[in-house]
KEKOLLO-154885 format. One record per atom (N, C-alpha, C, O, CB): x negated, y negated, z; residue in one letter. Coordinates in steps of 0.2 Angstrom, whole numbers, plus 5000, padded with zeros to 4 digits. Each point is the difference from the previous one (the first is absolute). Glycine has a CB too. Layout:
KEKOLLO-154885
XYZA
...
END
This chain:
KEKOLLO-154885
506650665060X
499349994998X
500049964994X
499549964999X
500250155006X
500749904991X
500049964991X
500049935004X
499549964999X
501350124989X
499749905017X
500249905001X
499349995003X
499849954997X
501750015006X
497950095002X
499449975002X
499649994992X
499549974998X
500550095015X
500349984985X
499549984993X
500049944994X
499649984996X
500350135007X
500949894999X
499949934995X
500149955005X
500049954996X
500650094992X
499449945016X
499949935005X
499149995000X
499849955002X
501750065008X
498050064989X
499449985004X
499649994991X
499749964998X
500350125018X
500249994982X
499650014992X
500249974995X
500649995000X
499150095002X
499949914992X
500350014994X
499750034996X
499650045002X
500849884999X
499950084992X
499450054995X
499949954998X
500149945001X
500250184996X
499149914998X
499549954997X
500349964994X
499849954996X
499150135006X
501649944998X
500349974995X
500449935002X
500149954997X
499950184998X
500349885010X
500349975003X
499549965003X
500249945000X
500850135001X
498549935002X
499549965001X
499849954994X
500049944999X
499550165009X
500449954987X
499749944994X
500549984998X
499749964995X
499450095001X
501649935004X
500449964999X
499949955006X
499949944998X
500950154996X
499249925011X
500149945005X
499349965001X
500049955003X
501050125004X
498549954991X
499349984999X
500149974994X
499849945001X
499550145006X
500849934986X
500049984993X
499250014999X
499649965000X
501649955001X
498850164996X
499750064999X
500150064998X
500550035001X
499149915004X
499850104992X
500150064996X
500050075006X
499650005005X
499749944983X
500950095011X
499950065005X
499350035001X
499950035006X
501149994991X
498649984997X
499250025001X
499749925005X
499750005006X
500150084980X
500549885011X
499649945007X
500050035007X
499650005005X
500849884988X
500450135008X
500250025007X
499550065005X
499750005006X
501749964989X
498550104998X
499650045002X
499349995002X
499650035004X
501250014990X
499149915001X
499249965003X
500049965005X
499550025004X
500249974985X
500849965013X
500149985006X
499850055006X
499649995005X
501149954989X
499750115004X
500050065007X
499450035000X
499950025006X
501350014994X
498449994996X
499650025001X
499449975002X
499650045003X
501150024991X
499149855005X
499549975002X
500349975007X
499649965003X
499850014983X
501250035016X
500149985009X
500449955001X
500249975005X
498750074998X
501349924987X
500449945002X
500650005001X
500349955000X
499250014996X
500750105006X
500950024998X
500150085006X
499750055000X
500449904982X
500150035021X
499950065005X
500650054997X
500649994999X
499049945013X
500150124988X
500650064996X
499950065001X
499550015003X
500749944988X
500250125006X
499750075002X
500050014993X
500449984996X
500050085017X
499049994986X
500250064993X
500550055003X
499950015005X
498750014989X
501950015003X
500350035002X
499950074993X
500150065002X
500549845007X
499350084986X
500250044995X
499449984995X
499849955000X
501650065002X
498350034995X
499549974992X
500249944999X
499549975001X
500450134993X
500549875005X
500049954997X
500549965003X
500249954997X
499250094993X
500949975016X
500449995005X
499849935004X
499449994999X
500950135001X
500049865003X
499849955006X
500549965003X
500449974996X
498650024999X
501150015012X
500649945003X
499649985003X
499650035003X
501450004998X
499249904997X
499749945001X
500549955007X
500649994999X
498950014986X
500049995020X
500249985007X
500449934998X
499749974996X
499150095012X
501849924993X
500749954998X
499449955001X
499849964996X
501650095008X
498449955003X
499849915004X
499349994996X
499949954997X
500750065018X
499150044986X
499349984992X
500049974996X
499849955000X
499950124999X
500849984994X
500349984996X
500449935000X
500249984994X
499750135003X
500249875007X
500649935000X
499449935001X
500149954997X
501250125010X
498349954998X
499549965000X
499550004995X
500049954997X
500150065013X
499750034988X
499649984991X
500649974997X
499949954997X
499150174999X
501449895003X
500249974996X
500249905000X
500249964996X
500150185004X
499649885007X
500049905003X
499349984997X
500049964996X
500650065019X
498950014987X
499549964998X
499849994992X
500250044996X
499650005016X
499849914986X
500049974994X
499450064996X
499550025002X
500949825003X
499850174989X
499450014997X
499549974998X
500249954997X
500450115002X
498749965002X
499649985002X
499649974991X
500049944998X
499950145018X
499849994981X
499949974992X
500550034995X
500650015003X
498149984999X
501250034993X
500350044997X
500749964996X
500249955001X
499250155007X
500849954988X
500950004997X
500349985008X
499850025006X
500350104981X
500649835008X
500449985008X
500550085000X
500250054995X
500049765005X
499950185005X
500550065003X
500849994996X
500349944998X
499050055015X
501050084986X
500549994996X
500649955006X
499949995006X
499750154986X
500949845004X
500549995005X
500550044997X
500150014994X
499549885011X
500850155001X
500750014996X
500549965003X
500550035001X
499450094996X
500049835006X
500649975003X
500249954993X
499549974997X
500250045019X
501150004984X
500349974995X
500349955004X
500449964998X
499850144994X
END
């Protein structure tokens, strides 16, 4: 059951690294419908892999640019 869960989910953490974002953004994502994810816990959430990979393709629209960590 853990390998279905790391090849489909991630945590929000791991989301907001691959998006280049805060963990409260990710939570706001999920909760307004742009990030498909589950609450699992108070302040929990796994964030669907193929969602998260696609926001993260697409350009941000206004705002601060997105972090990068690629070295």
């Amino acid at each position: 059951m853990i390998r279905m869960l790391e090849k489909k989910w991630l945590t929000a953490s791991e989301a907001a690294i691959l998006i280049g974002c805060s963990t409260s953004r990710i939570r706001a994502l999920s909760r307004e419908g742009s990030l498909k994810a589950e609450k699992v816990g108070p302040r929990a959430w796994l964030v669907d892999k193929k969602s998260a990979e696609e926001l993260a393709k697409t350009p941000a629209k206004t705002g601060r640019p997105r972090k990068s960590f690629e070295k």
